[in-house]
NUVEXLUM-167663 format. One record per residue (C-alpha): x, y, z negated. Coordinates in steps of 0.1 Angstrom, whole numbers, padded with zeros to 4 digits. Each point is the difference from the previous one (the first is absolute). Example, Ala and Ser with C-alpha at 12.3 -4.5 7.8 and 13.67 -1.06 7.14 Angstrom:
2
+-------+-------+-------+
|  east | north |    up |
+-------+-------+-------+
|  0123 | -0045 | -0078 |
|  0014 |  0034 |  0007 |
+-------+-------+-------+
# end
This chain:
267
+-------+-------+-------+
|  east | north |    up |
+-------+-------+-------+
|  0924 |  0929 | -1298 |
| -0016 |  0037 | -0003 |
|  0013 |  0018 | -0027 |
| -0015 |  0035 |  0011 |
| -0019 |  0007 | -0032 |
| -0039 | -0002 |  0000 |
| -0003 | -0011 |  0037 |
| -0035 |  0007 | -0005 |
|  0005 |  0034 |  0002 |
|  0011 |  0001 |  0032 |
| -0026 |  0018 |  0020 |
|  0003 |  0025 | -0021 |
|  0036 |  0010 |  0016 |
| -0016 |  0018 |  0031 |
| -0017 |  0023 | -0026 |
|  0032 |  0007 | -0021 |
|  0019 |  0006 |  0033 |
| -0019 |  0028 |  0009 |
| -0001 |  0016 | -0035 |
|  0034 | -0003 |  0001 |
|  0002 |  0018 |  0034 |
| -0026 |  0024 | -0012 |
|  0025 |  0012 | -0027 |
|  0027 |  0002 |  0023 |
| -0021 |  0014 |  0031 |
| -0030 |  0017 | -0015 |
| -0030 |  0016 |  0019 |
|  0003 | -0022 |  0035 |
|  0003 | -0035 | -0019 |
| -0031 |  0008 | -0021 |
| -0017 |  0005 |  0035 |
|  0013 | -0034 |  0010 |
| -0020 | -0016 | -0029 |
| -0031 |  0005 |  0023 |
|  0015 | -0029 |  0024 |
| -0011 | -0024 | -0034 |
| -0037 |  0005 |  0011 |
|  0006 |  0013 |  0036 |
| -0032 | -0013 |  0016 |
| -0013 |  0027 | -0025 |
|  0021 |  0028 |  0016 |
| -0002 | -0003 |  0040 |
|  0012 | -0033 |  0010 |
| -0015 | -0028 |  0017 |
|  0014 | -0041 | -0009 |
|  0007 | -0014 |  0037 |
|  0020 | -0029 | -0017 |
|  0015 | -0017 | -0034 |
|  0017 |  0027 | -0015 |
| -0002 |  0025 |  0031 |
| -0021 |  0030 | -0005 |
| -0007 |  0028 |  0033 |
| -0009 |  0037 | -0004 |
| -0039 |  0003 |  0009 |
| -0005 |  0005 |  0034 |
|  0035 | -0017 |  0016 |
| -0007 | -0009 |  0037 |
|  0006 | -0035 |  0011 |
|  0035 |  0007 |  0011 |
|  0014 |  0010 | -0029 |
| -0018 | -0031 | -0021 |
|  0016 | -0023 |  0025 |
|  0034 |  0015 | -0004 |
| -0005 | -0008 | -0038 |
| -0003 | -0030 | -0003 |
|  0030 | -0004 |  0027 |
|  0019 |  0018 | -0020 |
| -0007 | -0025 | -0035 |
|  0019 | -0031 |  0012 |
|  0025 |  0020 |  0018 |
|  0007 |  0019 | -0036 |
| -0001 | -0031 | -0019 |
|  0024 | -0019 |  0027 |
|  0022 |  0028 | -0005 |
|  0008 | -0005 | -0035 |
| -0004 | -0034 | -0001 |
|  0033 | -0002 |  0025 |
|  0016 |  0023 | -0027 |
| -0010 | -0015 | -0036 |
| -0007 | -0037 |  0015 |
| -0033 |  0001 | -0015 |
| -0033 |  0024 | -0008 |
| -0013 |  0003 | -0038 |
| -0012 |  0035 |  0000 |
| -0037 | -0001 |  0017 |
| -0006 |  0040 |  0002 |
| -0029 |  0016 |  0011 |
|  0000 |  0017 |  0032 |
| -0020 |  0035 |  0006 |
|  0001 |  0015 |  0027 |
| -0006 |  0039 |  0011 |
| -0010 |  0012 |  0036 |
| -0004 |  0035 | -0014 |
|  0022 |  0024 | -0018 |
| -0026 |  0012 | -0023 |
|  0000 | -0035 | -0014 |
|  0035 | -0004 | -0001 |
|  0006 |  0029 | -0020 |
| -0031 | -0007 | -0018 |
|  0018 | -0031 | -0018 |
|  0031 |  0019 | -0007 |
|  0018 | -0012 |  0031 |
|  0011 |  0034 |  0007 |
|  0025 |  0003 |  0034 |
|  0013 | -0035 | -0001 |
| -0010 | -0024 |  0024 |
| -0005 | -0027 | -0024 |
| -0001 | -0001 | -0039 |
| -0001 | -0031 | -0031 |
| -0015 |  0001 | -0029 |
|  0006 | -0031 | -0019 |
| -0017 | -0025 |  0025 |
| -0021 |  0021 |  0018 |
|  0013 |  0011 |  0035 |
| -0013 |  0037 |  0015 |
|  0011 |  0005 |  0038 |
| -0004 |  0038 |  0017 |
| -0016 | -0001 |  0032 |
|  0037 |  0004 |  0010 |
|  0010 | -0031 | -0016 |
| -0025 | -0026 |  0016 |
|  0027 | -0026 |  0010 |
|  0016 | -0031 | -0015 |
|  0031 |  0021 | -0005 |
| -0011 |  0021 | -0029 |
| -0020 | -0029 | -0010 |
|  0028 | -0022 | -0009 |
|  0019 |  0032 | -0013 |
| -0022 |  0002 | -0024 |
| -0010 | -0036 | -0005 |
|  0039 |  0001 | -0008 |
| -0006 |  0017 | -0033 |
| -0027 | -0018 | -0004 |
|  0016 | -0037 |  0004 |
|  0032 |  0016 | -0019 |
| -0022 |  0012 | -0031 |
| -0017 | -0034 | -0004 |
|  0030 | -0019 | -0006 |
|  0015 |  0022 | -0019 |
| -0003 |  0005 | -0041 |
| -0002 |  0029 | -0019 |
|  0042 |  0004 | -0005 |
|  0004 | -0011 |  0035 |
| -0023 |  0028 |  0011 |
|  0017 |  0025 | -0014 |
|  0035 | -0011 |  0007 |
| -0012 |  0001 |  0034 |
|  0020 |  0033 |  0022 |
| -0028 |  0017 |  0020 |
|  0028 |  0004 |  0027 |
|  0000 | -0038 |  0000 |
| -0038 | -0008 | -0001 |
| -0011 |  0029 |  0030 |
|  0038 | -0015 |  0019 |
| -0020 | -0037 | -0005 |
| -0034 |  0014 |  0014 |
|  0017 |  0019 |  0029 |
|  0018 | -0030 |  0006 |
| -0032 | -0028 | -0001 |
| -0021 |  0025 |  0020 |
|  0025 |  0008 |  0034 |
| -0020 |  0031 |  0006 |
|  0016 |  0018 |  0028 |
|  0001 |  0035 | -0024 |
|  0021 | -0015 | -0025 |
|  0020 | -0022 |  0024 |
|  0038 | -0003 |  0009 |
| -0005 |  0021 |  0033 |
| -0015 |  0030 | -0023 |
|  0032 | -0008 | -0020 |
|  0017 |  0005 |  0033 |
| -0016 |  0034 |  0012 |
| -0003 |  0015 | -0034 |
|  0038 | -0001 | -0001 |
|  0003 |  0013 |  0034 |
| -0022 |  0024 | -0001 |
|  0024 |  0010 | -0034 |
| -0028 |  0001 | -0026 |
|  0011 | -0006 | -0030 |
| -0008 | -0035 | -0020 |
|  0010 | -0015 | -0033 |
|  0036 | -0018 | -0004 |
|  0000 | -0034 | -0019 |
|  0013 |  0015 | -0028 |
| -0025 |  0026 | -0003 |
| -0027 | -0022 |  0010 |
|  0008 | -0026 | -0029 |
| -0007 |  0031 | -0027 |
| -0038 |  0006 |  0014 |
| -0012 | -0034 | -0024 |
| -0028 |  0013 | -0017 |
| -0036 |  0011 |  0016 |
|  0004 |  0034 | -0010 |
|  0037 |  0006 |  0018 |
| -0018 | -0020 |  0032 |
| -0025 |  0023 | -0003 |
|  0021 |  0031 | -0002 |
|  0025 | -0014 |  0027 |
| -0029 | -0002 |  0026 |
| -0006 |  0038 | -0005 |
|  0039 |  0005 |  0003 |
|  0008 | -0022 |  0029 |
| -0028 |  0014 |  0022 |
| -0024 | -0031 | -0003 |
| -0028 |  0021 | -0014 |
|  0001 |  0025 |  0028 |
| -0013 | -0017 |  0026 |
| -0036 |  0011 |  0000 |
|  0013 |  0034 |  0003 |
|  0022 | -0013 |  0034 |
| -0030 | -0020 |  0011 |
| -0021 |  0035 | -0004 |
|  0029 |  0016 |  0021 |
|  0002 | -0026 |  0024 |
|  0040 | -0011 | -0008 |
|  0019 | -0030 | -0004 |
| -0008 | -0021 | -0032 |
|  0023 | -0011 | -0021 |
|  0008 | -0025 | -0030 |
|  0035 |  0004 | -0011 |
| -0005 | -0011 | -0036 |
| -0023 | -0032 |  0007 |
|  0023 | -0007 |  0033 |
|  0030 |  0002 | -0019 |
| -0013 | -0026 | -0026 |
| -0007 | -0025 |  0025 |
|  0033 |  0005 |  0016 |
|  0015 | -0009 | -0030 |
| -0027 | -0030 | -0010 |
|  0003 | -0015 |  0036 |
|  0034 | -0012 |  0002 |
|  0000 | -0015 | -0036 |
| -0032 | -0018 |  0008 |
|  0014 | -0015 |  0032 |
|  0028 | -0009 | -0021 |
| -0014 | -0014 | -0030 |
| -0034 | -0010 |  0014 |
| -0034 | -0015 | -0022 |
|  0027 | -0018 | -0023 |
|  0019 |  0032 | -0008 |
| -0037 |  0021 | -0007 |
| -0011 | -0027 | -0018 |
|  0030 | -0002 | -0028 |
| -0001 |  0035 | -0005 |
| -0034 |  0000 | -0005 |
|  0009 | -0027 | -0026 |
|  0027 |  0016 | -0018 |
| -0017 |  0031 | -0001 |
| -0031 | -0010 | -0016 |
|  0026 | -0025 | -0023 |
|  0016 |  0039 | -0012 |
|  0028 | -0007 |  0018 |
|  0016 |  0033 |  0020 |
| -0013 |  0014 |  0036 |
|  0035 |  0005 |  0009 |
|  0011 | -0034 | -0008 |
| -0025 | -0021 |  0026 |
|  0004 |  0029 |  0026 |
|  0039 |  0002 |  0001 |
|  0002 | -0036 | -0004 |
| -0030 | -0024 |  0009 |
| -0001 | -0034 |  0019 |
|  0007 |  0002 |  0035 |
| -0024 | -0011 |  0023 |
|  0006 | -0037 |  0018 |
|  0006 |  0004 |  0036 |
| -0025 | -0010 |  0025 |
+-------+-------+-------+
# end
């Protein structure tokens, strides 16, 4: 039985999302609200729910719709199932990227619509942010914001295997000795506006400048949450997710289902 309340409200929670993120986030979510009526602004509908900046040659349209089912596989394998159905928009330009608030990122969410950079054309930042996506939709209200951000980008880094996030970026960023968040200090970065602050202080946010420069990229903070998600994941597996997803949205503790969820049965 579903005892959300008024279930017929429902499609009103993509709306709510992003005036909650709008609050949080300001000027570049309020950009984002464009990709509600993007065939308005620019893009072009090659497929259900899969919109193409204007103008995209034929090689980056067939990438697209690669990339869907590889996305969506991705986080099936992770949450045993797909209920989020986001909206996909794609950018082959930086001018629209940063026209919908994507700013330097490759890929951004807003609520269930999906914005990818012309950097971020791949079913790797796809399924990162189909992550948040698939994570939000089964997810109440207290569950949401119980939810660590350290926790929610280690998940998406984790469902998407994206080579710049990955265990062998883990590997060089440590010998390289840049510096990247401990456990401890990544369990305190649990709200938006710490994640937000942390990608600044980590070095995330620098990388246009590095790109500009031609230097090594790096993701220390994102990297870092992955390589903490990873192993628990492995460990705990779908069933593990799945409860904590449960007790969170029942307003049971984050720490409580992390620290001490259902092992995974062996294969």
């Amino acid at each position: 039985m579903n005892t959300r309340p008024f279930p017929n409200l429902a499609f009103l929670r993509p709306l709510a999302a992003l005036l909650l993120l709008a609050l949080l986030q300001g000027c570049s979510v309020l950009q984002g609200g464009k990709l509600f009526a993007p065939q308005s602004f620019g893009f072009e509908r090659i497929a259900p729910d899969l919109y193409v900046e204007a103008g995209a040659d034929a090689s980056a349209r067939a990438r697209l719709m690669q990339a869907v089912p590889q996305a969506e596989a991705a986080v099936r394998g992770v949450f045993g199932s797909v209920l989020s159905r986001p909206a996909v928009h794609a950018c082959v330009t930086e001018g629209c990227h940063r026209a919908f608030g994507g700013g330097g990122t490759m890929a951004k969410v807003y609520g269930d619509r999906i914005l990818l950079s012309p950097r971020g054309l791949s079913w790797h930042y796809l399924a990162h942010e189909w992550s948040h996506a698939e994570l939000f939709q089964r997810l109440r209200w207290r569950g949401f914001w119980a939810l660590p951000r350290w926790f929610d980008e280690g998940l998406a880094v984790a469902v998407s295997e994206a080579p710049e996030t990955s265990e062998a970026h883990w590997q060089a960023l440590r010998a390289a000795g840049v510096p990247v968040p401990s456990p401890v200090q990544l369990r305190r970065i649990d709200s938006l506006w710490r994640w937000e602050t942390a990608i600044q202080a980590w070095g995330d946010g620098g990388n246009a400048g590095r790109r500009a420069r031609g230097e090594w990229e790096i993701r220390p903070l994102y990297t870092a949450a992955g390589h903490e998600v990873r192993p628990w994941l492995k460990t705990h597996g779908t069933v593990g997710l799945l409860a904590l997803i449960g007790g969170l949205n029942a307003g049971e503790p984050f720490e409580d289902f992390y620290d001490a969820a259902p092992v995974a049965a062996a294969p």
